[in-house]
C-alpha positions in Angstrom: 98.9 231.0 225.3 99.8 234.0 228.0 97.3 235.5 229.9 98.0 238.3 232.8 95.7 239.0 235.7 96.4 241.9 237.1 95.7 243.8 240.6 95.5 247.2 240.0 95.1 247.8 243.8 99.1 246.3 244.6 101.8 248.8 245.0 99.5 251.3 242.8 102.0 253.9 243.1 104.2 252.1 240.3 101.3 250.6 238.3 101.1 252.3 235.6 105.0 252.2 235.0 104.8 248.5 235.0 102.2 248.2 232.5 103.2 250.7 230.3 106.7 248.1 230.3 104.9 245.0 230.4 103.2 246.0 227.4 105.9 247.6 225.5 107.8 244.5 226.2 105.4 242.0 224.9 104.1 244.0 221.5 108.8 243.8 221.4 108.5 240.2 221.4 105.7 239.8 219.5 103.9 237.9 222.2 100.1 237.5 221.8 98.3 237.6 225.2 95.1 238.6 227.0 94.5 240.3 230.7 92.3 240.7 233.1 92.0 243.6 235.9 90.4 242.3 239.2 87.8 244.5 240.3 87.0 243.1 244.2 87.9 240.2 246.1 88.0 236.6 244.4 88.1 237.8 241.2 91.0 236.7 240.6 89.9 233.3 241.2 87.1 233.6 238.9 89.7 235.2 236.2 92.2 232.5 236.6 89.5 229.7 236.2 87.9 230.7 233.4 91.6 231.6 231.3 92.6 228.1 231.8 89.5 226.5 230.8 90.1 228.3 228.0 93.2 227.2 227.3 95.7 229.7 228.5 98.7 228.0 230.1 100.6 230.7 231.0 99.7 233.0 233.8 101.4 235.9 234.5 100.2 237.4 238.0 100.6 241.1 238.8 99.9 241.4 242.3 100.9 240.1 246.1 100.5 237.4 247.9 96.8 237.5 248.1 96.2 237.7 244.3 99.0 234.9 243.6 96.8 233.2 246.1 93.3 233.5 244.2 95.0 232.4 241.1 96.1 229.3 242.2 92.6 228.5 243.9 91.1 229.2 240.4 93.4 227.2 238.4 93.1 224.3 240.6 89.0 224.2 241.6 89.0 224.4 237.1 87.7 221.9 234.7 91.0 220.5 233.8 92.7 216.9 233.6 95.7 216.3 235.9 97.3 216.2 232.8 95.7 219.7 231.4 96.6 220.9 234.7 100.3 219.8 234.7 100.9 222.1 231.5 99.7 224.8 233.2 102.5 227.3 234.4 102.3 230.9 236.6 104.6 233.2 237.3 104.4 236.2 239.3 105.6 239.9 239.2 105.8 240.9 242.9 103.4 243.7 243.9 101.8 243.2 247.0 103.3 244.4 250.6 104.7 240.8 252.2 106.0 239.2 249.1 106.6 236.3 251.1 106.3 234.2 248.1 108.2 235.6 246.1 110.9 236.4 248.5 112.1 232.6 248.7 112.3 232.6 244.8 114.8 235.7 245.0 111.9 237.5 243.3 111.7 241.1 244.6 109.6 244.5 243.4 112.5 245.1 240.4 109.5 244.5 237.8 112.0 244.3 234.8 114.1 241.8 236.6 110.6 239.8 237.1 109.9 240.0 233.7 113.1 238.9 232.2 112.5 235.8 234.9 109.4 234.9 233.7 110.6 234.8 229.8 113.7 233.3 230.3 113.8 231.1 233.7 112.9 227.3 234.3 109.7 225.5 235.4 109.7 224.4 238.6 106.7 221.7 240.0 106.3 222.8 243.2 104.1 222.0 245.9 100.1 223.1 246.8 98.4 223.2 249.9 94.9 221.8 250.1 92.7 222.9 253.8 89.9 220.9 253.7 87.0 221.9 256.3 83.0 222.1 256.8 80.5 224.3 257.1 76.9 223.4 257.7 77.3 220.0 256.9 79.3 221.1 253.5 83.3 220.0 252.5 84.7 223.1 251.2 88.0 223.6 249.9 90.6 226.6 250.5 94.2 226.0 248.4 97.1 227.9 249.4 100.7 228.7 247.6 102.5 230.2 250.7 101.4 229.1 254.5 98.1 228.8 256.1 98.2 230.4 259.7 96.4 230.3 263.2 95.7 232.4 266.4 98.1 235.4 266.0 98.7 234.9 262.7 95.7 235.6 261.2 95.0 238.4 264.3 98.2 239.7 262.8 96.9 239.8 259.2 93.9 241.8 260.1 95.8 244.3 262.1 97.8 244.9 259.1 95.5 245.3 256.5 94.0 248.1 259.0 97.1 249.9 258.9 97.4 250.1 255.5 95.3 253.3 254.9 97.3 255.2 257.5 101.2 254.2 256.3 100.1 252.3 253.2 101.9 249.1 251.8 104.7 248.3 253.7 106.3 245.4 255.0 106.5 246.9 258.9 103.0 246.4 258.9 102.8 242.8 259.6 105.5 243.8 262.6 103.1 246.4 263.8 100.2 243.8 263.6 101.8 241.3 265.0 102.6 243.3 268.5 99.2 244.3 268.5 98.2 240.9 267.8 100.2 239.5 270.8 98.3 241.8 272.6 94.6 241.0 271.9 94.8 236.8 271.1 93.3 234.6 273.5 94.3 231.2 272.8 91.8 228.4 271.5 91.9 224.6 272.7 93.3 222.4 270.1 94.6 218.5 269.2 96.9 218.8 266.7 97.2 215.8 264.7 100.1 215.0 262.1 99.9 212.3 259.4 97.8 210.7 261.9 99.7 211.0 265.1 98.7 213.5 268.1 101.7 216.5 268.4 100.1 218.1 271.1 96.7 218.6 273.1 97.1 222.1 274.2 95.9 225.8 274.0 96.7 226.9 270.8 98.5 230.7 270.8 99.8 230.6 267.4 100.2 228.0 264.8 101.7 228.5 261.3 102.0 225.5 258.4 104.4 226.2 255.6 104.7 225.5 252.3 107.1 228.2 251.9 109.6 229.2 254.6 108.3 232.9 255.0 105.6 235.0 256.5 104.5 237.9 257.4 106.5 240.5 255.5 110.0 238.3 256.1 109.4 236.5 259.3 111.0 233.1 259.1 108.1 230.7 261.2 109.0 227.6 259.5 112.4 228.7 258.0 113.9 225.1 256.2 110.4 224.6 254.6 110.8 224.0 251.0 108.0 224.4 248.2 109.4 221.2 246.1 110.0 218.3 248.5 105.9 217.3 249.1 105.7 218.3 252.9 105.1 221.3 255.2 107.1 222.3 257.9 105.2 223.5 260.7 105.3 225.3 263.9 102.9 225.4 267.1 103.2 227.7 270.3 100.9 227.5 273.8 100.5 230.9 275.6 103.5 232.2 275.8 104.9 234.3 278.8 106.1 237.8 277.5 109.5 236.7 278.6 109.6 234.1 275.8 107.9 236.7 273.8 110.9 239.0 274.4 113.4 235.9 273.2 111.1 235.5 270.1 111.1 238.8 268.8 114.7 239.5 268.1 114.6 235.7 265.8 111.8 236.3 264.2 113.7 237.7 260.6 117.0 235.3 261.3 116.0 231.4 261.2 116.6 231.0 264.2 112.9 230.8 266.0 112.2 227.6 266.2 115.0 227.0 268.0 113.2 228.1 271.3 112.2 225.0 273.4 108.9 226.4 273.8 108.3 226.6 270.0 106.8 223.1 269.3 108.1 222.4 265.2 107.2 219.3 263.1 107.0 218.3 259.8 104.1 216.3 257.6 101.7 215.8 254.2 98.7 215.4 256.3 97.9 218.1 259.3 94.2 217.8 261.3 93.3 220.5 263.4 90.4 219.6 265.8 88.7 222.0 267.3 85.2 222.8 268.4 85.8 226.5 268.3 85.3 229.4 265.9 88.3 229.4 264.2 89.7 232.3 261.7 92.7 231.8 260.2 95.0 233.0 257.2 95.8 231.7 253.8 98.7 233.9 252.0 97.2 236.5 254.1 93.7 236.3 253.1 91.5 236.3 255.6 88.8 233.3 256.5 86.6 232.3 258.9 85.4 228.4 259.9 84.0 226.2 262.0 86.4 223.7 263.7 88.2 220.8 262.6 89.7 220.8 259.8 92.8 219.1 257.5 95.7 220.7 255.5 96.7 218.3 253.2 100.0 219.0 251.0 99.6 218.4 247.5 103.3 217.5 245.6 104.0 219.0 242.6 100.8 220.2 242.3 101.2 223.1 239.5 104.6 224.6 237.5 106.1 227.7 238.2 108.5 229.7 235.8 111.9 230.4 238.5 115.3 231.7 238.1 117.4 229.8 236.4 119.4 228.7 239.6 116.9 227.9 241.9 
């Protein structure tokens, strides 16, 4: 059974085009479904929970990064069997302003191109990360799709966001963020732990864990990370001098980043960060605040996704 959860608030210049083809489109194929519209944040999470308790096992997602994000926390904190939760199967009809999830899937804003994916491409397992942390003596759980980021990242995230009632939805923002971000971070004291072994003991500047290999509107932080082989590739940077900053900038969109000797990259199933800080970070660019330490833990083949055909 389909069911489509829908942001109205993504790209909302072209929404009611895409609908109005969505729909015209599935009353073609005679395709019975049901929808849901968020309404604020974490809907989606609450939408996506109760459709698959219900036994929808197909989810169609209108909406960025952030909205793909909510859905997979809902399907994954339901009341389903691994084995319920193995037949379950999203795919996504890019919307938002980074698309960074969708980007690595050769999945852009063309919506009838997304559509025609979704109907006719293959299911993919692909990977789930899992950030584990307390507060007040609680384990809560945060699941991502994307990346999880620290320090600038999440600085960079906010900045955008800002800027989004002044130029609206665009990519740049994240590049206009991120200077600004650059700008304002001060960096936290941090041990950095993966599967089990101490990577560094330093000042942490910036720190992003990837599921997928973009970020950011396009920026390639972790660019050979994969979403199907059951680790994350990660990268780690102390306070830079704005010299390295200068060598950074012009590698950020190419793949060639973490090829700077003072970007510290690594690659694991288990990350702990330990920190006795406030600590904000970033999940698929929603926004979150904790308590320090806390572990990222990559869950393999987690959920299906429908993908092109030759990916």
């Amino acid at each position: 059974m389909l069911a489509i959860i829908i942001n109205p608030k993504s790209g909302k210049s072209y929404f009611r085009a895409q609908r109005i083809y969505l729909w015209k489109l599935l009353r073609k194929r005679h395709e019975p479904f049901t929808y849901r519209v968020t309404q604020y944040p974490d809907h989606a999470i609450e939408c996506a929970r109760e459709l698959v308790e219900k036994g929808y096992d197909q989810i169609l997602v209108l909406g960025g990064d952030g909205t793909l994000s909510e859905v997979i926390n809902g399907i994954m904190r339901a009341d389903l069997t691994p084995e319920q939760r193995a037949k379950v199967r999203f795919g996504l009809m890019p919307r938002g302003t980074g698309n960074d999830w969708g980007r690595f899937w050769g999945l852009t804003k063309n919506f009838k191109r997304s559509l025609d994916l979704f109907f006719n491409g293959k299911d993919q397992p692909v990977d789930v990360g899992c950030l584990t942390y307390w507060r007040n003596g609680i384990e809560h759980h945060r699941y991502f799709i994307n990346s999880v980021g620290f320090g600038v990242d999440p600085l960079t995230c906010k900045y955008a966001i800002g800027l989004k009632p002044y130029i609206g939805s665009h990519h740049v923002n994240y590049l206009f963020g991120l200077f600004a971000a650059f700008a304002k971070m001060k960096p936290i004291d941090m041990q950095l732990l993966c599967d089990g072994k101490e990577i560094v003991k330093a000042p942490l500047f910036t720190m992003n864990i990837g599921n997928g290999p973009f970020s950011g509107g396009g920026i390639r932080q972790n660019p050979t990370a994969d979403p199907r082989d059951g680790i994350f590739n990660s990268m780690f940077v102390e306070k830079p001098t704005f010299g390295q900053i200068m060598q950074a900038i012009p590698r950020l969109f190419d793949g060639r980043l973490t090829e700077l000797p003072f970007i510290h990259s690594y690659e694991g199933k288990d990350i702990t960060l330990n920190t006795k800080r406030h600590l904000q970070f970033e999940a698929d660019g929603i926004l979150m605040d904790i308590m320090g330490p806390c572990e990222v833990h990559c869950l393999h083949h987690a959920l299906q996704m429908t993908v092109p055909q030759y990916c």
